[in-house]
C-alpha positions, 0 to 999 in steps of 0.5 A: 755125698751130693757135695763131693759129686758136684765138686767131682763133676764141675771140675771135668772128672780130672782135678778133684781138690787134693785134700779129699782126694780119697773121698771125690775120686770115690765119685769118679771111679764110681762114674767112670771105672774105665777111666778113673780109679780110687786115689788111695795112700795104699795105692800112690805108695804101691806105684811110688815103690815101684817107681823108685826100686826099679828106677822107673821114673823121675816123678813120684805121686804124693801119698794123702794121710793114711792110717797104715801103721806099715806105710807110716813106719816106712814113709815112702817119701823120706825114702824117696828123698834119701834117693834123691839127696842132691836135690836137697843139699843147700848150695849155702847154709843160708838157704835153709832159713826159707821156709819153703825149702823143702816144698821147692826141691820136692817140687823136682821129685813129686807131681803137682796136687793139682796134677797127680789125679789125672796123672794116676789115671793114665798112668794106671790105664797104661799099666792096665794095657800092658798087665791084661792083655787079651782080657778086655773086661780088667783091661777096661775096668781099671780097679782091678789094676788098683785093687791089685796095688792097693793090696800089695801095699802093706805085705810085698812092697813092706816086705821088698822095702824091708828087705832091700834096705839098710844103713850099713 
């Protein structure tokens, strides 16, 4: 825990290393809950949903590995590059021999590792804004915004994603 607390506050409480992105942002919501928030699967899978089935926006969040066997049997990323499929069509077959090839298209679609934590940040604290207005104390803390996507995750947005798609 010492260890990530450092790693956490050496880095300005905005760049935590991706791979234990759940573990340090623990740290940093801990410290500062009106200005960060836990970086949950659940909850990049919730605004990720929601960015895609409403059209919100053109950058998604990666999702870190999470156990949810609901979000593994919809992996929100291959349905977010089935949206987006001209992004990976080759203008040559040759171009599929890169071994980068799908890390440089989703490089169009998906915001930078080292970016997504701070960008979740404000995203969550400008949806905050707008979801509580005239309560300052949820408006302010910002897990109540969190805990709210975290906990849509595996039964609505399962449900909306259920419902709403199909190969026909």
């Amino acid at each position: 825990m010492i260890r990530k607390l450092k790693t956490f506050v050496i880095l300005n409480q905005d760049k935590p290393n991706f791979k234990r992105i759940a573990s340090s942002s623990k740290v940093g919501a801990y410290l500062f809950p009106d200005r960060n928030v836990i970086y949950d699967s659940r909850v990049a899978y919730s605004l990720n949903w929601i960015i895609l089935s409403e059209n919100a926006g053109q950058l998604f969040f990666p999702i870190p590995e999470g156990r949810n066997s609901k979000m593994s049997a919809f992996d929100l990323n291959v349905l977010i590059r089935l949206k987006n499929i001209t992004h990976y069509q080759p203008k040559s077959i040759e171009l599929l021999d890169h071994r980068l090839y799908i890390k440089n298209a989703d490089k169009k679609l998906f915001i930078n590792r080292n970016e997504a934590y701070s960008e979740l940040n404000n995203l969550i604290k400008s949806i905050s804004e707008k979801l509580w207005i005239g309560d300052n104390e949820m408006k302010q803390n910002l897990y109540y915004t969190e805990m709210l996507l975290f906990s849509i995750a595996d039964r609505e947005v399962f449900l909306d994603i259920t419902t709403r798609y199909g190969i026909k």
